[in-house]
DOFIMI-911603 format. One record per residue: residue number from 1; chain; x, y, z of N, C-alpha, C in turn. Coordinates in steps of 0.05 Angstrom, whole numbers, plus 5000, padded with zeros to 4 digits. Each point is the difference from the previous one (the first is absolute). Example, Ala and Ser with C-alpha at 12.3 -4.5 7.8 and 13.67 -1.06 7.14 Angstrom:
<rs>
<1; 'A'; <5264; 4886; 5156>; <4982; 5024; 5000>; <5018; 5024; 5000>>;
<2; 'A'; <4993; 5021; 4986>; <5016; 5024; 5001>; <4985; 5022; 5014>>;
</rs>
This chain:
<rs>
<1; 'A'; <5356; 4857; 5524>; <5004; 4975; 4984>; <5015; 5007; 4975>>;
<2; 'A'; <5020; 4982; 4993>; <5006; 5004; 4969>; <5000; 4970; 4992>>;
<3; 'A'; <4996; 5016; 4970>; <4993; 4976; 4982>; <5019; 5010; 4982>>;
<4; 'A'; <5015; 4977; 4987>; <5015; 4995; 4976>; <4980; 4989; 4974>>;
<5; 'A'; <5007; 5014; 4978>; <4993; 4998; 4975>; <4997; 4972; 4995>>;
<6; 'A'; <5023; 4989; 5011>; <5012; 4979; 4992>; <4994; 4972; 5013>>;
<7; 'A'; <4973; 5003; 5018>; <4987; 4983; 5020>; <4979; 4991; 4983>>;
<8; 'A'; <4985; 5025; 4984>; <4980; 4996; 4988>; <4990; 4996; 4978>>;
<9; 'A'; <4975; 4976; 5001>; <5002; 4992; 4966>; <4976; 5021; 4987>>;
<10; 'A'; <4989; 4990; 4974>; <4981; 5024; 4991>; <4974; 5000; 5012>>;
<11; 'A'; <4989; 4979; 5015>; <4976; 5007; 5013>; <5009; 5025; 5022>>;
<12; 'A'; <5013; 4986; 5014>; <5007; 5017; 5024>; <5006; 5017; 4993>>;
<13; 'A'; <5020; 5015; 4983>; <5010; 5027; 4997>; <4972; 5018; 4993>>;
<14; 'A'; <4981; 4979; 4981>; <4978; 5021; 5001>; <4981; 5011; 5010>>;
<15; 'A'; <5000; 4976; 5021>; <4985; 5012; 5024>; <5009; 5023; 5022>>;
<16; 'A'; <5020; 4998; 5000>; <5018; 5019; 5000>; <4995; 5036; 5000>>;
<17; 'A'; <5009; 4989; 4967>; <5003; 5029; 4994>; <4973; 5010; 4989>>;
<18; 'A'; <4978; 4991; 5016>; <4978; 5005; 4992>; <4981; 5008; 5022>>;
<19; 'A'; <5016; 4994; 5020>; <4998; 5012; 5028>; <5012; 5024; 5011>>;
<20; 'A'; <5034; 5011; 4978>; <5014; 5010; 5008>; <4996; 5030; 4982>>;
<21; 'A'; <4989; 4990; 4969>; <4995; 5035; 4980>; <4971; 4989; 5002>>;
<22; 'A'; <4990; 5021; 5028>; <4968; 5013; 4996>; <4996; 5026; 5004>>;
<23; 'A'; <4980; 5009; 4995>; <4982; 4990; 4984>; <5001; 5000; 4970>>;
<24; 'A'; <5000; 4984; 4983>; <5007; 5005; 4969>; <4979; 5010; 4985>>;
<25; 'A'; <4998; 5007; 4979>; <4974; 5021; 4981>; <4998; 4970; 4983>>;
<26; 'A'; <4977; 5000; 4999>; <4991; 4975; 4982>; <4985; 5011; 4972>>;
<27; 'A'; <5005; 4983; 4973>; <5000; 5008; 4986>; <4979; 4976; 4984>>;
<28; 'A'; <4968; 5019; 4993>; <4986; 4974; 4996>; <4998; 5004; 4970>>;
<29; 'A'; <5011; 4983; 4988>; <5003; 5001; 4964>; <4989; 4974; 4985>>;
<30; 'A'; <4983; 5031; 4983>; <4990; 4980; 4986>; <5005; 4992; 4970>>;
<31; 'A'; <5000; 4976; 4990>; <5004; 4991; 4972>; <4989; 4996; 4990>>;
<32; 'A'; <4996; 4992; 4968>; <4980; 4987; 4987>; <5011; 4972; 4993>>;
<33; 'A'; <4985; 4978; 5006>; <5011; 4971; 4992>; <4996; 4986; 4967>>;
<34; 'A'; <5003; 4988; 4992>; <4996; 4985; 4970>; <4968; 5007; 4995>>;
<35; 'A'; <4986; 4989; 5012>; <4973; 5009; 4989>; <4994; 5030; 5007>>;
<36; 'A'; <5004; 5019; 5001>; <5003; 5030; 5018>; <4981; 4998; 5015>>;
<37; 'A'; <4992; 4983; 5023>; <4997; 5013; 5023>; <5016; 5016; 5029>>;
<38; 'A'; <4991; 5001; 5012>; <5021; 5020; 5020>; <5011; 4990; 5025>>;
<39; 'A'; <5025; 4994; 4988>; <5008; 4982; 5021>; <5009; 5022; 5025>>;
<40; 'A'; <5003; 4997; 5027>; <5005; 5019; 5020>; <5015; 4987; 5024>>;
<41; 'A'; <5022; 5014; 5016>; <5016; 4979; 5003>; <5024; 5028; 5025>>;
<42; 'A'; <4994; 4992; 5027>; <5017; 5029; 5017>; <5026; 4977; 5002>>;
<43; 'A'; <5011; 5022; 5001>; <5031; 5006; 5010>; <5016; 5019; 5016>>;
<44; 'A'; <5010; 4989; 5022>; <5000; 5015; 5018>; <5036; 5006; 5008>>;
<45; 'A'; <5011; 5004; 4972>; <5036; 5010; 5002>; <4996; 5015; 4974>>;
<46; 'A'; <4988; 5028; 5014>; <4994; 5018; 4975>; <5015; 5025; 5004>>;
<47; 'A'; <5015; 5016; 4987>; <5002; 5023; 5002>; <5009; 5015; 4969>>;
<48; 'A'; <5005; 5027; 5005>; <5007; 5023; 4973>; <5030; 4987; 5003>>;
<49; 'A'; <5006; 5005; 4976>; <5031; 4998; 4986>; <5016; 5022; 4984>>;
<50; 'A'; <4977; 5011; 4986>; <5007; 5029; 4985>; <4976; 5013; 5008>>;
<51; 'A'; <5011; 5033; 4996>; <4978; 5023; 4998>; <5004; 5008; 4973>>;
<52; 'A'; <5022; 5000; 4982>; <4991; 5002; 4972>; <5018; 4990; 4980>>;
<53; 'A'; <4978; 4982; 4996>; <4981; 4997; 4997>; <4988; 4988; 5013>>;
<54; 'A'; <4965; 5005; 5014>; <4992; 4983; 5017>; <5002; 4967; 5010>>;
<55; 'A'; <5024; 4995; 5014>; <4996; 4964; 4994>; <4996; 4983; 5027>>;
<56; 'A'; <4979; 4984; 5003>; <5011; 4989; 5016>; <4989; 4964; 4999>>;
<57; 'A'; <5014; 4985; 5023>; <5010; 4977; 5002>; <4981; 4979; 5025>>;
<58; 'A'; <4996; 4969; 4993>; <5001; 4989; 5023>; <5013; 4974; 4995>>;
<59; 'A'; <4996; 4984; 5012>; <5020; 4973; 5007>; <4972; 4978; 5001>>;
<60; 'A'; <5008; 4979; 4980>; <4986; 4977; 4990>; <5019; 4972; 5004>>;
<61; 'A'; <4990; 4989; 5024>; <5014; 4984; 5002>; <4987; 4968; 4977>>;
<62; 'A'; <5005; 4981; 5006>; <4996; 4973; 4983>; <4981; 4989; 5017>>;
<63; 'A'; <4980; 4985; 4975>; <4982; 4982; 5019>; <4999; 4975; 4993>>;
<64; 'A'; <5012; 4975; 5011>; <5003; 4973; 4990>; <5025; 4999; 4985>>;
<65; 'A'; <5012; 5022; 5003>; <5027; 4999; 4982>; <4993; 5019; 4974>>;
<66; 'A'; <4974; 5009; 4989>; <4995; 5014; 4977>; <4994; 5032; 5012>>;
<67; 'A'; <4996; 5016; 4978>; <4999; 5019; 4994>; <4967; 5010; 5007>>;
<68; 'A'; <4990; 5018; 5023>; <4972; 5002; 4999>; <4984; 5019; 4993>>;
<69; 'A'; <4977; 4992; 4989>; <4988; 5005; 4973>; <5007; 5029; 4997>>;
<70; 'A'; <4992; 5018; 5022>; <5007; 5023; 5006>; <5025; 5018; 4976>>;
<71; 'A'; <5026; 4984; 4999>; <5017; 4995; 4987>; <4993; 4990; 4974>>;
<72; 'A'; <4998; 4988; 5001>; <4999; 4989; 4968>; <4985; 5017; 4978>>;
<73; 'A'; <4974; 5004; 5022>; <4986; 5023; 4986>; <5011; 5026; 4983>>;
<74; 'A'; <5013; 5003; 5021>; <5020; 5031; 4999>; <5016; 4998; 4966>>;
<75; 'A'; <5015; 4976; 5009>; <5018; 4990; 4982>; <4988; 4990; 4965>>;
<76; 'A'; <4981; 4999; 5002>; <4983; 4996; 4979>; <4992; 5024; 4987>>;
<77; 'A'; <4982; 5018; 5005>; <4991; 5020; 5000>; <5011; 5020; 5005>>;
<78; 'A'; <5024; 5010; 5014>; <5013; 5025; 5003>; <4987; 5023; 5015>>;
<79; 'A'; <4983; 4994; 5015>; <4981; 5022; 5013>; <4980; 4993; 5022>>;
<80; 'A'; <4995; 5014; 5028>; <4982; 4987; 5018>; <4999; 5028; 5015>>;
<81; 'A'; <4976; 5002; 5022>; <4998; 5012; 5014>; <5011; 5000; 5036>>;
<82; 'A'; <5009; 5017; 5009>; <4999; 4994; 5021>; <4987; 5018; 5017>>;
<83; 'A'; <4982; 4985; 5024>; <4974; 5028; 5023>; <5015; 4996; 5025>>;
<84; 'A'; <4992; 5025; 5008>; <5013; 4994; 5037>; <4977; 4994; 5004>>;
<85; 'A'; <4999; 4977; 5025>; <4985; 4994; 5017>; <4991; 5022; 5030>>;
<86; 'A'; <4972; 5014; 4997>; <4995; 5008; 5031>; <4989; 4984; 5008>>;
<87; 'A'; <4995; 5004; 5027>; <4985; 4993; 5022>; <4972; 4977; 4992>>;
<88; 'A'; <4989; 5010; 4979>; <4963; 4998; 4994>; <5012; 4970; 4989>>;
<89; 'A'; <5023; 5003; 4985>; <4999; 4978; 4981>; <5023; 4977; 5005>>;
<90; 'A'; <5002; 4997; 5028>; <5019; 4979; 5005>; <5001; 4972; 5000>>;
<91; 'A'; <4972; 4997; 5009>; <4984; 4979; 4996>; <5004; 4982; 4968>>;
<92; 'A'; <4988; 5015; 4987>; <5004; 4990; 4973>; <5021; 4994; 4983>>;
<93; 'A'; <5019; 5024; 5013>; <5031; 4998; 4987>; <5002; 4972; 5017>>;
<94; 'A'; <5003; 4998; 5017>; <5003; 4966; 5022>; <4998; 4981; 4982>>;
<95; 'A'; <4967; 4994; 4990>; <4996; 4980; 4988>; <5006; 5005; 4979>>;
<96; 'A'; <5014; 5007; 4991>; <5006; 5002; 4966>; <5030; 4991; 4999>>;
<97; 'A'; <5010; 4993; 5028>; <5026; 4985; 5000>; <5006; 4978; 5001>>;
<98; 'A'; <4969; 4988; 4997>; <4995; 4967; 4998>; <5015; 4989; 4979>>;
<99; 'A'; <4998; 4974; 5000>; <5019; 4994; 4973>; <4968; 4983; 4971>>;
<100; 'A'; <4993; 5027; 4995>; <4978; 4989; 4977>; <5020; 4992; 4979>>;
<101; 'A'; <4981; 4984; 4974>; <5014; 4991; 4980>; <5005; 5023; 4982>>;
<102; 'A'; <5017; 5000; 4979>; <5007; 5017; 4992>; <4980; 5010; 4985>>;
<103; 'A'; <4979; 4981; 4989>; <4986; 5020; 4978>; <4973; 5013; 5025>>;
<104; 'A'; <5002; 5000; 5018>; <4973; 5009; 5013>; <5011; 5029; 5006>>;
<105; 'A'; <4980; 5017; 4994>; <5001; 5032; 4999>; <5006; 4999; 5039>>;
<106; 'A'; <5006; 5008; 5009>; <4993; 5007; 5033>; <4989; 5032; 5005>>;
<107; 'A'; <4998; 5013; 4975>; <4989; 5022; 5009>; <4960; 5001; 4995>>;
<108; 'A'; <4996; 4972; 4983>; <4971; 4993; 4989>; <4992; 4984; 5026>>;
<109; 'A'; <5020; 4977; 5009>; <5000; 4994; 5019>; <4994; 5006; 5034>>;
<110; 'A'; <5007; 5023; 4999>; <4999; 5019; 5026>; <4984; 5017; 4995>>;
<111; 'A'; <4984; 5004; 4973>; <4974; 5021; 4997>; <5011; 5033; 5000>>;
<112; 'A'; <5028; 5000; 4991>; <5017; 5027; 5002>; <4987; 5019; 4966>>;
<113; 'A'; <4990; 5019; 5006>; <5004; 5014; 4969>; <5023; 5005; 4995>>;
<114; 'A'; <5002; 5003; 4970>; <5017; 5007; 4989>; <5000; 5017; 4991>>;
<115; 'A'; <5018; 5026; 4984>; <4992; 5018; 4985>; <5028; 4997; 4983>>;
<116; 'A'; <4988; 5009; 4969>; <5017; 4990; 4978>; <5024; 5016; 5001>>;
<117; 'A'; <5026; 4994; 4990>; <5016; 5009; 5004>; <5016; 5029; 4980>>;
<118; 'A'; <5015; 5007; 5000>; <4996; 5034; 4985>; <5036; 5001; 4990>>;
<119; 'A'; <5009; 4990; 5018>; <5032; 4997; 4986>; <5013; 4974; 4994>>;
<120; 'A'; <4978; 4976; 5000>; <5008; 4977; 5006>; <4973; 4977; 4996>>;
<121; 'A'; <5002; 4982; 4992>; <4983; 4984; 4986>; <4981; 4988; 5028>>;
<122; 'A'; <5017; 4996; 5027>; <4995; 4992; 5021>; <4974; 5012; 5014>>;
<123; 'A'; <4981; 4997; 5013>; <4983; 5006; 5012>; <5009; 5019; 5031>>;
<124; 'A'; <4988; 5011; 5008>; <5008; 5005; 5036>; <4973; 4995; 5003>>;
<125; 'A'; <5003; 5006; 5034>; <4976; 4995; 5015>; <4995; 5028; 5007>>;
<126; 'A'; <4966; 4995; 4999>; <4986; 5028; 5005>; <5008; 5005; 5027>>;
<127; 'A'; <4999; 4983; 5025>; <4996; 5002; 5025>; <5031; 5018; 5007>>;
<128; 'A'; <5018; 4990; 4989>; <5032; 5012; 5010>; <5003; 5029; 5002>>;
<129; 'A'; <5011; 5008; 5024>; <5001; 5032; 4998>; <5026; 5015; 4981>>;
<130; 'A'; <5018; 4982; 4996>; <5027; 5009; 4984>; <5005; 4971; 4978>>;
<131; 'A'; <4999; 5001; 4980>; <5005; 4979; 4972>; <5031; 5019; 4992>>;
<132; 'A'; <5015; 4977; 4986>; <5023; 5011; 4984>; <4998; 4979; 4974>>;
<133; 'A'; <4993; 5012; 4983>; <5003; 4981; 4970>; <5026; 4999; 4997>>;
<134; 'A'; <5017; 4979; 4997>; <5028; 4993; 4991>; <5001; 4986; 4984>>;
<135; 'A'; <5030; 5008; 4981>; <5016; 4984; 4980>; <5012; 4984; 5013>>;
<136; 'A'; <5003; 4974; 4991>; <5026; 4992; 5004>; <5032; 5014; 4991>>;
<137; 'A'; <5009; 4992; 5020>; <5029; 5015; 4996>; <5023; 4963; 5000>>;
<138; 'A'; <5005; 4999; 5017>; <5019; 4972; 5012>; <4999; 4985; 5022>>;
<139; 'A'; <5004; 4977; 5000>; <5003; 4984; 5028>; <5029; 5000; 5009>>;
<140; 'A'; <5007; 4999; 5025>; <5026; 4998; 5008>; <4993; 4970; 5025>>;
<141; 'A'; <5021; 4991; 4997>; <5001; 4974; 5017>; <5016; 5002; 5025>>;
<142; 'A'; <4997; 4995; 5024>; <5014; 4997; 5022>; <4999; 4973; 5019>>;
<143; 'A'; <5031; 4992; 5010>; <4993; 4987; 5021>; <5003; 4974; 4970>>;
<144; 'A'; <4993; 4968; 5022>; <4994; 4985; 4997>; <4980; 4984; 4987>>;
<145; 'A'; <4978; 5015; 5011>; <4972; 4987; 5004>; <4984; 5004; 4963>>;
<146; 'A'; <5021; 5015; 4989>; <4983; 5000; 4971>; <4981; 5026; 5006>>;
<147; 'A'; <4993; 5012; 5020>; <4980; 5026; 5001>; <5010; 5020; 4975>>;
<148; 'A'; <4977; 5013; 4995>; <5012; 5022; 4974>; <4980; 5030; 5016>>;
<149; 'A'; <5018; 5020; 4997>; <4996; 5024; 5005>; <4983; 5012; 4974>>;
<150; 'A'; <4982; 5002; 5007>; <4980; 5008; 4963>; <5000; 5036; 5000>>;
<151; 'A'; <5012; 5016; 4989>; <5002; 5031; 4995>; <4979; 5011; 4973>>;
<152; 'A'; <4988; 5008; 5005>; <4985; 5012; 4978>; <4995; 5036; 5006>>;
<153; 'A'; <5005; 5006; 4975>; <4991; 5035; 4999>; <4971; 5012; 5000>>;
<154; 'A'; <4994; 5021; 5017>; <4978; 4999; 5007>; <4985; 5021; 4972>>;
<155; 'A'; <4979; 4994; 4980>; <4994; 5019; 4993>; <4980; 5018; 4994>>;
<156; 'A'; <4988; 4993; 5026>; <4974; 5020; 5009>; <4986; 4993; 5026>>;
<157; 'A'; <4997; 5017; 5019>; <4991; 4987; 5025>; <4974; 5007; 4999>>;
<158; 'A'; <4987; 4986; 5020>; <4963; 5011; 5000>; <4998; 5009; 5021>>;
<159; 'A'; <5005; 5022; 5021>; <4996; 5010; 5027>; <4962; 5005; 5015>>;
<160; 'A'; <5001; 4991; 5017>; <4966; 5005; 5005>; <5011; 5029; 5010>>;
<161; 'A'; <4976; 5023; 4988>; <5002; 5029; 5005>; <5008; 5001; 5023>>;
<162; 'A'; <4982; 4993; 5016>; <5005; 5006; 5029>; <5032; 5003; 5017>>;
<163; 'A'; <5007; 4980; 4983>; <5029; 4996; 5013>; <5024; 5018; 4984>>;
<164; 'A'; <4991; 5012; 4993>; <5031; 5026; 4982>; <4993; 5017; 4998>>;
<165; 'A'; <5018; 5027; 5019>; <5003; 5022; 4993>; <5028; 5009; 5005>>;
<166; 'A'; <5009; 5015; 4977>; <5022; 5014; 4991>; <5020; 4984; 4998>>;
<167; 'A'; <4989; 4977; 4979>; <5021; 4971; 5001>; <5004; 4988; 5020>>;
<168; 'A'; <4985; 5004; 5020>; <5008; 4986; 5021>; <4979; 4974; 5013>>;
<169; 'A'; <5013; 4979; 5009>; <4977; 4975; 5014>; <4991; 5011; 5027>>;
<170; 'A'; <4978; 5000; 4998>; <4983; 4997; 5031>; <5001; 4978; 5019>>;
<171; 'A'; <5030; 4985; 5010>; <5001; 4981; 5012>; <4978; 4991; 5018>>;
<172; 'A'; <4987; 5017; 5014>; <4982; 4995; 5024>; <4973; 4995; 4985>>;
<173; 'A'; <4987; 5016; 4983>; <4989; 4995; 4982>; <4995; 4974; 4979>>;
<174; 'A'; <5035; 4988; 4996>; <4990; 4978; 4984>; <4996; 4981; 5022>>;
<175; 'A'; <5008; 4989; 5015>; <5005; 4984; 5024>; <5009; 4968; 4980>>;
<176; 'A'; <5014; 5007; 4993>; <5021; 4982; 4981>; <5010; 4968; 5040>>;
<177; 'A'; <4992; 4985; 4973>; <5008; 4971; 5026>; <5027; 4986; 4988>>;
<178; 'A'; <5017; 4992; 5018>; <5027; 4990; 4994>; <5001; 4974; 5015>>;
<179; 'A'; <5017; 4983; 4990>; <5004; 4968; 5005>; <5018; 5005; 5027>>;
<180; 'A'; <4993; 4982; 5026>; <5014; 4989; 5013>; <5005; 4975; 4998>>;
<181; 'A'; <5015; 4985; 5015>; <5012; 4972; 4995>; <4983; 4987; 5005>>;
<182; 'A'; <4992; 4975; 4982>; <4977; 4983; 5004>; <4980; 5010; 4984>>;
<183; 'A'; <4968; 4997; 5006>; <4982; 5004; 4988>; <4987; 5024; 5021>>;
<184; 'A'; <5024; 5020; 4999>; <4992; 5017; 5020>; <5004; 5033; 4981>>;
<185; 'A'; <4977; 5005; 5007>; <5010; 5040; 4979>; <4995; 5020; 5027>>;
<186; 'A'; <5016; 5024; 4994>; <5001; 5019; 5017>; <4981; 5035; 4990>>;
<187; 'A'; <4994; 5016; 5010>; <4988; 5020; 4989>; <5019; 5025; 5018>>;
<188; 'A'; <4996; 5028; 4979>; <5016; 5018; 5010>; <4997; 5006; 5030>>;
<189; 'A'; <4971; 5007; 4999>; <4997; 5009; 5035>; <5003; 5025; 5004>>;
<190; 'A'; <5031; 5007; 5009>; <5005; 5029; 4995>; <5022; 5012; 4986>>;
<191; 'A'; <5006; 5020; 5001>; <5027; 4999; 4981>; <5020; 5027; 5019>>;
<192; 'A'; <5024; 4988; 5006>; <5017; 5026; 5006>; <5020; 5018; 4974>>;
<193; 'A'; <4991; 5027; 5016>; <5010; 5020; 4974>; <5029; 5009; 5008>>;
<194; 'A'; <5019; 5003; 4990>; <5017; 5006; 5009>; <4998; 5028; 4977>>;
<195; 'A'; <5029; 5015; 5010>; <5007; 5023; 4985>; <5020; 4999; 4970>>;
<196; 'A'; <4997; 5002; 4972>; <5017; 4985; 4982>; <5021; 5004; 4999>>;
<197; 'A'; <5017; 4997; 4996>; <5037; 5006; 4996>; <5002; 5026; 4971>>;
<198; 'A'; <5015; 5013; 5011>; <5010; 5018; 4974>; <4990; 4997; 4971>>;
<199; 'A'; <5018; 4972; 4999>; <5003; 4990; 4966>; <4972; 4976; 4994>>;
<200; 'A'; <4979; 5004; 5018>; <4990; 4989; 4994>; <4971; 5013; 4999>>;
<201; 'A'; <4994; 5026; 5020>; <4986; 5009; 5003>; <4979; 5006; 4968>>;
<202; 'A'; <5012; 5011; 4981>; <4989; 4994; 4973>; <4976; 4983; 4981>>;
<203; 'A'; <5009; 4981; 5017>; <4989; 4968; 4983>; <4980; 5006; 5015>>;
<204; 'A'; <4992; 5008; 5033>; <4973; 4988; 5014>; <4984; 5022; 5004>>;
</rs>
């Protein structure tokens, strides 16, 4: 089958391409709202942008035509966290994608601890196996639809022991869950190892 760009409007294209880049790393970030509770809020068009300085990015689209809270937060305050989601905690990342009002905490809401934050005014959650305290850095805009790409620098991660040795992630170990299309997530399972390339052998 082919499909032209040019057939499809923005629902469709996103159903789309939401079927077509899986599985994506979801990025569950959290903010603090006007009264500082903890607002929490996944996103699932996440990836690194820089290695140095540590930065990385996801994609915030519009809700009702505005900016969601998620955003605004950011934009206010200059600082939020972001946790990978494993396996244990998918469930809750789920419901925390409801559309609560803005001043209701969803992490008080969902009965999540928190633990205070050390580079950043923002709280994380006790339960997450990997937190990244971030600055704001910039939004970049793409497309049509008003979505903004939110980039922040990372400046201190929280790794659960278990999962790092010699700088390195314990993929199988974290069992990190990624968005399929719909209200559907995927888990590693297994992983194939290949042999590294020359110029890259280094990094891994």
């Amino acid at each position: 089958m082919r499909i032209y760009s040019e057939s499809l409007n923005a629902a469709s294209a996103y159903r789309l391409l939401t079927g077509v880049v899986v599985p994506r790393p979801i990025a569950w970030v959290a903010t603090l709202n006007d009264g500082g509770g903890v607002n929490l809020a996944p996103f699932s068009t996440f990836t690194f942008v820089s290695a140095d300085p540590p930065m990385v990015g996801f994609n915030a689209g519009l809700r009702n035509g505005e900016r969601k809270d998620t955003v605004r937060n950011i934009l206010a305050r200059r600082e939020y966290v972001i946790h990978i989601v494993d396996e244990s905690l998918v469930d809750l990342m789920h419901a925390s994608a409801e559309d609560y009002p803005s001043e209701i905490s969803e992490a008080e809401a969902l009965g999540l601890q928190t633990l205070a934050g050390e580079a950043v005014a923002v709280p994380r959650l006790a339960a997450a196996p990997i937190a990244a305290e971030c600055i704001f850095d910039r939004t970049v805009s793409f497309g049509r639809s008003g979505a903004e790409f939110v980039v922040g620098e990372i400046k201190l991660f929280h790794i659960r022991d278990d999962l790092i040795e010699n700088g390195k992630i314990d993929t199988l170990r974290l069992k990190p869950v990624g968005r399929l299309a719909g209200p559907v997530y995927g888990t590693v399972g297994s992983v194939i190892r290949k042999q590294a390339s020359a110029s890259y052998a280094n990094l891994v």
